[in-house]
C-alpha angles and dihedrals in degrees: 000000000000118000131199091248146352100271116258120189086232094054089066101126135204132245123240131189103188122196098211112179130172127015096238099063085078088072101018116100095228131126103267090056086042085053087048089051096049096050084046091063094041094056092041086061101051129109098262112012120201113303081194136357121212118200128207099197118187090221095065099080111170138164097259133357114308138179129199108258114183141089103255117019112216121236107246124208102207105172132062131215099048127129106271083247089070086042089051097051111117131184115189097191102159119243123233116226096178109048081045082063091048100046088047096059089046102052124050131212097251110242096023098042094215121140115265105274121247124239107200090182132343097085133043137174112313133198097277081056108044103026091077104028085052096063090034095050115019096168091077079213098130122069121252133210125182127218121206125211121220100224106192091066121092116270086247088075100044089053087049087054085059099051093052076056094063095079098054095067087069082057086053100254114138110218114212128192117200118190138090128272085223119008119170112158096184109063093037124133114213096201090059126118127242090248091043118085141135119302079233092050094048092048097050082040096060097040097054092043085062088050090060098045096051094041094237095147094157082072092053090063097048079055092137091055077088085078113197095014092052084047093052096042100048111020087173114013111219088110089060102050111073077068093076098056099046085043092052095041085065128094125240085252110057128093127207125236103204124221139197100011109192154087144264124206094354089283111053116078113207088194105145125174131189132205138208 
C-alpha cells in the first residue's frame, strides 16, 4: 500500500470541522470570515503547514465514496440569487491526481470494501469547499481534493469513512469538514442576530457540542435518536455529515476548541472546532 509521503513527526496535521453558512460570508467582512482568516494565518505559520487538504463539503452527494481526481478543480458556483461578485469568486487551488490515487487505495467504502472511486472531471471544488479555504488560504498554494459522501447510506458509515481519514494527517494532509452543526433553511429569520436562534436549534446546538467535547463521537452518529430536535435542525442531513468524519479522524485523546459559536438566521449553528 502506497502512501502520500514517508511519515515525519513535524508533518503531523489538525482537524477542522468548519460551519460554513451562507455563501456570502467568503466574501462578506463579518466576524466568522475574519475568524477563517485568523486560523488561516495561524496554520500557515506553523512548522510544517498542509502538504494537502482534503474537504468533506456537505454540497458534493454521490452513489458510493468519491475523490476529486483532476489537475485543476474547477471552482463551482452551486447556489443561485446571489450578487455576480459572489458568481465571479475563483479559487485555482491545483488538484493532486496522484495522491487521489493514493488516498483511494488506503481507505475503503464501508460495506463493499472497494477503494473510493476517482472523478477525473465531472466535479471541482464547491462552495462548502472554497468559501472557507479561500479566506484560510488565499494563496490557493496547497493542493485540494475533495471527498463525496454517499448519502443514502446510515451515519455509522460515514463516521467509519473518518476514521479511515485519521491516518492520513500523519502523511500532512489537513482534513477539513464543511457543513453546519444545525442548518434548516427553511424556518431562518434574516433579521436575526448572530446570538439569537430557535429553542430546537440551541438545544441540538449544546448537545452536540458535548458530544464533541467528550469525544463521544458514537453519540454524533446516532444524531437523529434526539427525535423532533434532530428533525427540526436537519430536515434533510447532508449539513451534518462532514461532522462525522472530522470527529472520527480524531484521536481519543484530542480535545476540540471551538470556534465561532453562533447562529445565522436563527437555524443555522456556525459553530466550528479544531483538533491537534
Amino acid at each position: 500500500m502506497t502512501q502520500i509521503d514517508p511519515p515525519q513527526a513535524t508533518s503531523r496535521q489538525p482537524v477542522l470541522f468548519v460551519g460554513h453558512g451562507s455563501p456570502m460570508n467568503a466574501i462578506e467582512d463579518n466576524a466568522w470570515r475574519r475568524q477563517w482568516q485568523d486560523l488561516g494565518r495561524q496554520l500557515r505559520s506553523r512548522p510544517a503547514k498542509p502538504r494537502l487538504i482534503l474537504c468533506i463539503s456537505a454540497h458534493w452527494l454521490t452513489n458510493g465514496w468519491a475523490l476529486t481526481a483532476m489537475d485543476v478543480p474547477r471552482t463551482i458556483h452551486d447556489f443561485g440569487g446571489f450578487p455576480q461578485a459572489l458568481f465571479d469568486q475563483r479559487y485555482p487551488a491545483p488538484g493532486a491526481p496522484a495522491l487521489a490515487r493514493s488516498i483511494s487505495e488506503q481507505v475503503r467504502q464501508p460495506g463493499i470494501q472497494e477503494p473510493l472511486w476517482l472523478d477525473d472531471g465531472e466535479w471541482g471544488l464547491d462552495h462548502g469547499a472554497w468559501s472557507v479555504l479561500k479566506p484560510m488560504f488565499p494563496e490557493a498554494d496547497i493542493p485540494v481534493i475533495q471527498l463525496s459522501m454517499d448519502y443514502r447510506r446510515p451515519p455509522a458509515e460515514h463516521l467509519a469513512v473518518g476514521r479511515q481519514l485519521a491516518a492520513l494527517r500523519d502523511q500532512g494532509v489537513l482534513i477539513v469538514g464543511s457543513g453546519n452543526v444545525v442548518h434548516n433553511l427553511r424556518t431562518m429569520r434574516r433579521d436575526a442576530a448572530d446570538h439569537q436562534a430557535y429553542e430546537w436549534a440551541i438545544e441540538f446546538d449544546r448537545v452536540t457540542a458535548g458530544h464533541l467535547a467528550a469525544g463521544r463521537t458514537d453519540a454524533l452518529a446516532d444524531f437523529q435518536q434526539m427525535g423532533a430536535v434532530a428533525q427540526m435542525a436537519h430536515p434533510t442531513w447532508e449539513h451534518y455529515l462532514p461532522l462525522l468524519y472530522a470527529a472520527g479522524a480524531v484521536g481519543d485523546d484530542e480535545t476540540p476548541t471551538f470556534f465561532n459559536e453562533g447562529f445565522q438566521g436563527a437555524s443555522i449553528s456556525m459553530r466550528s472546532a479544531i483538533w491537534g
